[in-house]
N, C-alpha and C positions, 0 to 999 in steps of 0.2 A: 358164250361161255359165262358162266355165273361167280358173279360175285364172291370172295371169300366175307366169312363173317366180320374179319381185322380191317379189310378193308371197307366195308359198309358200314362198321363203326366211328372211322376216319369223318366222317359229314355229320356223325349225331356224336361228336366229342365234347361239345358246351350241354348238350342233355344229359350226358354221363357227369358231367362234371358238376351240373349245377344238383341232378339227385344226388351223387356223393355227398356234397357242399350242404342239402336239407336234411338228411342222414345225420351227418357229423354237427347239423345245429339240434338236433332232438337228442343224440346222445346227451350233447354237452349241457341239454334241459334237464334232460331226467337225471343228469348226476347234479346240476345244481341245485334241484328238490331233494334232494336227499341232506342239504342242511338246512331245511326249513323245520322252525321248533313244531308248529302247529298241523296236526294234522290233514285239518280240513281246507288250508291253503295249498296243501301239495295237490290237492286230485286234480283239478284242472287242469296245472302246467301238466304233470305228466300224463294225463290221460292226449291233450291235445300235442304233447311230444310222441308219444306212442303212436300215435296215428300217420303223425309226418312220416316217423320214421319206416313206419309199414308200408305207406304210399310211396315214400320216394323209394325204398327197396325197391317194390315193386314197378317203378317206372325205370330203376336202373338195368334192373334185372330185366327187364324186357324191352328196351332200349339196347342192351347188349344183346342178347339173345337174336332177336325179329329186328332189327335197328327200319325206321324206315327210309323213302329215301328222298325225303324233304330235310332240310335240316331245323324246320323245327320252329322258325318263324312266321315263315311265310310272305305274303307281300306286302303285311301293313304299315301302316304311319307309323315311325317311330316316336314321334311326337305324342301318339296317343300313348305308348309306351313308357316314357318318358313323364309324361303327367298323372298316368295314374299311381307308379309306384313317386313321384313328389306331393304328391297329395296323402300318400296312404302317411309318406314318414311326417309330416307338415302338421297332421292331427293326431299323430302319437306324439310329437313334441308340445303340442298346444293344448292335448287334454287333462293336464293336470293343471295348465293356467284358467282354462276355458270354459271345462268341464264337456262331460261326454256328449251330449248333445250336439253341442256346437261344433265341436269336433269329430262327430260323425256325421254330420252335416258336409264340412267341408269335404270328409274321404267320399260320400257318397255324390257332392258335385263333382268330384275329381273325376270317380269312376265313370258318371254315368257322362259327362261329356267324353270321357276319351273313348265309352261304350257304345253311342248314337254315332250312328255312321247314315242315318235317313236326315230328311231336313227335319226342322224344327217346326213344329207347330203348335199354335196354342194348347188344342186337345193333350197333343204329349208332354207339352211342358210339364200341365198342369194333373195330369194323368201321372205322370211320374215322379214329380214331387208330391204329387198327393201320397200314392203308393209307399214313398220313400219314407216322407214322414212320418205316416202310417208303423213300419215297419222298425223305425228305430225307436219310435214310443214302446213299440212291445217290449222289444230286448234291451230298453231302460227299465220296463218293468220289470221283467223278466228276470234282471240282474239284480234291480234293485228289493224289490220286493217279494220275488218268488225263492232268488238264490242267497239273498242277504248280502251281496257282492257290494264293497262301499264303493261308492262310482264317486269320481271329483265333479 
């Protein structure tokens, strides 16, 4: 006998809840850009609230619809879980002290240990902070020189 859709919803209820919950933070963005004086400060925030907000639609909308029937985490370490969103908040608090660099540094050691799940070796240590720093030099650039973004 097959599942109704209420009840297959019942397991993916933290999926619904947390698209809802991305939803209601990109609303609450794009009307807080609407008291910003300056023009060219609003596009970002809204453009990148605009897209949550399509996205998590999207995931809710289809999370109700097709729900699957995993709930959604799966079997990993929460630990890794756990460190990587303390790291993400750790260097949005520390990048106005610290400045962006250093504190994409720390987000991106946070990420990539709670993302390596092989051992460790020199090639990748060095392999992947090579890469890493690589890639945040650009989007210092990027922001700082291509988009005129003041970075701390």
């Amino acid at each position: 006998m097959a599942k109704s859709a209420l009840s297959n919803t019942k397991g993916n209820l933290g999926s619904l809840v947390v698209s809802a919950l991305f939803v209601v933070v990109g609303l609450v963005t794009l009307w807080d850009t609407t008291s910003y004086t300056d023009r060219d400060s609003q596009v970002f925030p809204q453009t990148v609230a605009l897209v949550l907000v399509l996205t998590a639609g999207i995931s809710f909308v289809t999370q109700f619809l097709r729900p699957s029937e995993s709930d959604g985490f799966g079997p990993g370490d929460w630990w890794r879980r756990l460190l990587l969103v303390i790291t993400m908040i750790l260097a949005c608090f520390l990048m106005p002290v610290v400045g962006f660099l250093p504190a994409g540094a720390i987000a991106f050691a946070g990420g990539l240990v709670a993302a390596m799940h092989d051992r460790w070796s020199i090639k990748t240590l060095l392999l992947y902070w090579g890469f890493g720093g690589v890639i945040m030099m650009v989007f210092f650039a990027l922001f700082k020189y291509a988009l005129h973004v003041p970075l701390p």
